[in-house]
C-alpha positions in Angstrom: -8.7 -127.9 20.6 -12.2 -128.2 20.6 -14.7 -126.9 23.1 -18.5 -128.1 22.9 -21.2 -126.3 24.3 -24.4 -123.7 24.7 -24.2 -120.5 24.2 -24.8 -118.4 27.3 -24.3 -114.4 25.8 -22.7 -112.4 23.2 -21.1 -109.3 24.2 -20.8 -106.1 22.1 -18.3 -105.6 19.8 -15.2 -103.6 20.4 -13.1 -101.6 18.2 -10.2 -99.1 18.3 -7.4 -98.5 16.3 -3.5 -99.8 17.1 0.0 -99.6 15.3 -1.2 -102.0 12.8 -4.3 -100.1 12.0 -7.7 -100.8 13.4 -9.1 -103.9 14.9 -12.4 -105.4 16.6 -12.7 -107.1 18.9 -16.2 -109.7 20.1 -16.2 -112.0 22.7 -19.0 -114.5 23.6 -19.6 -116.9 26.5 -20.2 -120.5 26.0 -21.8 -123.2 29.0 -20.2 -126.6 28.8 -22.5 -129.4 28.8 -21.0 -131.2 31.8 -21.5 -132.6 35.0 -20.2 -129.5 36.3 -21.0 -127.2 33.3 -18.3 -124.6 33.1 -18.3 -121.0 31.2 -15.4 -119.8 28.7 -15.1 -116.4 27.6 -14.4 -116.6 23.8 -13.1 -114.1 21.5 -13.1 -113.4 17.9 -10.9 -110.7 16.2 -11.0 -108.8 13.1 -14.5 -110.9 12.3 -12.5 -114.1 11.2 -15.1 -116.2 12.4 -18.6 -115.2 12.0 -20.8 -114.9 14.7 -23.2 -112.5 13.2 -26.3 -115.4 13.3 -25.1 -116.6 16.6 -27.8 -116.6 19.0 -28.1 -117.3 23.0 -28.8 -120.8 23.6 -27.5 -121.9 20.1 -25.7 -125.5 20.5 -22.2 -125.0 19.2 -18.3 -127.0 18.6 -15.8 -123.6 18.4 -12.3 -124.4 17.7 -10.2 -122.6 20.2 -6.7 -121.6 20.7 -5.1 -121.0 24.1 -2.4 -118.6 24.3 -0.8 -116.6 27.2 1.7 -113.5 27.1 3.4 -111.3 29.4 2.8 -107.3 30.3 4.9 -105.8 33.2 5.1 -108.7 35.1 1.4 -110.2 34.5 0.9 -112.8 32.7 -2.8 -112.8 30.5 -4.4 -115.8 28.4 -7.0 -115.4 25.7 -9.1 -117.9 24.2 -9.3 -117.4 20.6 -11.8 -118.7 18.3 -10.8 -120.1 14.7 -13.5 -122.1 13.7 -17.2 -122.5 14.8 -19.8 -124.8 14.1 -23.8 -124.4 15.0 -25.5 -126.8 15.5 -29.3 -126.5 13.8 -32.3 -128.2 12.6 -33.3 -127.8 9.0 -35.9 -124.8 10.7 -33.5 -123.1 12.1 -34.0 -124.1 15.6 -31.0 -125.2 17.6 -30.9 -128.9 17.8 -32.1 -131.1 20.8 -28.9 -132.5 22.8 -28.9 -136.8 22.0 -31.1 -139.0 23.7 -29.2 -141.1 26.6 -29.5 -144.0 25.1 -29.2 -145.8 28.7 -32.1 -143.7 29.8 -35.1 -145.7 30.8 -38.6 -144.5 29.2 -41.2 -143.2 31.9 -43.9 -145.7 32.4 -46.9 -145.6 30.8 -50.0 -144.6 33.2 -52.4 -147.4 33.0 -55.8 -147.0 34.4 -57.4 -148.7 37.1 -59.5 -151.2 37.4 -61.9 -149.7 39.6 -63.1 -146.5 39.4 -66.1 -145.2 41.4 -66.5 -141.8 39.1 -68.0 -144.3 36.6 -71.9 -143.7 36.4 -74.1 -146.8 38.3 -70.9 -147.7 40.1 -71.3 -147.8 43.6 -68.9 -147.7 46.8 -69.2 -150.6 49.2 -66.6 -150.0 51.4 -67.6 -150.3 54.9 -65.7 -146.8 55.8 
């Protein structure tokens, strides 16, 4: 599954030692770009993706996986990530979002036909 947005922070990493021998552990938050924008907590273990150059406000596509599991009786889901995509310009700079193509342009300020500011122009308005 793919998940398309912003991203909105990048948490520190975490790392500890298990059974299987030690881990990390970094989670970042992303911003949907909808309607109702939404924000998903995102993890990454054992640096399989890397989010080193990842930056707040970077436009990104992460490729999640969704998977719940069961301790003492509560249930937990994580969001994994297993592939991520940023989405730059060739500076660097995080891309502009499309143009709406249905979006009208703004209209174009024309001047007037009169304007009294001009030098030798007079006001003849009775008031």
């Amino acid at each position: 599954m793919n998940i398309t947005g912003k991203v909105y922070q990048i948490l520190p990493e975490q790392k500890g030692e298990g059974r299987n021998g030690p881990w990390s552990r970094q989670d970042f938050i992303i911003e949907t770009e909808e309607q109702y924008p939404k924000k998903l907590c995102i993890s990454v273990w054992n640096s399989k993706v890397d989010i080193e150059h990842l930056e707040k406000g970077d436009p990104v596509t992460v490729e999640i996986s969704v998977e719940s599991r069961e301790y003492n009786g509560k249930w937990y889901t994580d969001v994994k990530a297993s592939g991520l995509t940023v989405h730059k310009t060739k500076e660097g700079a995080a891309a502009a979002p499309p143009a709406d193509l249905n979006e009208t342009p703004p209209p174009e300020e024309k001047p007037l036909p009169y304007a009294p500011e001009e030098a030798g122009a007079e006001d003849d308005l009775p008031f």
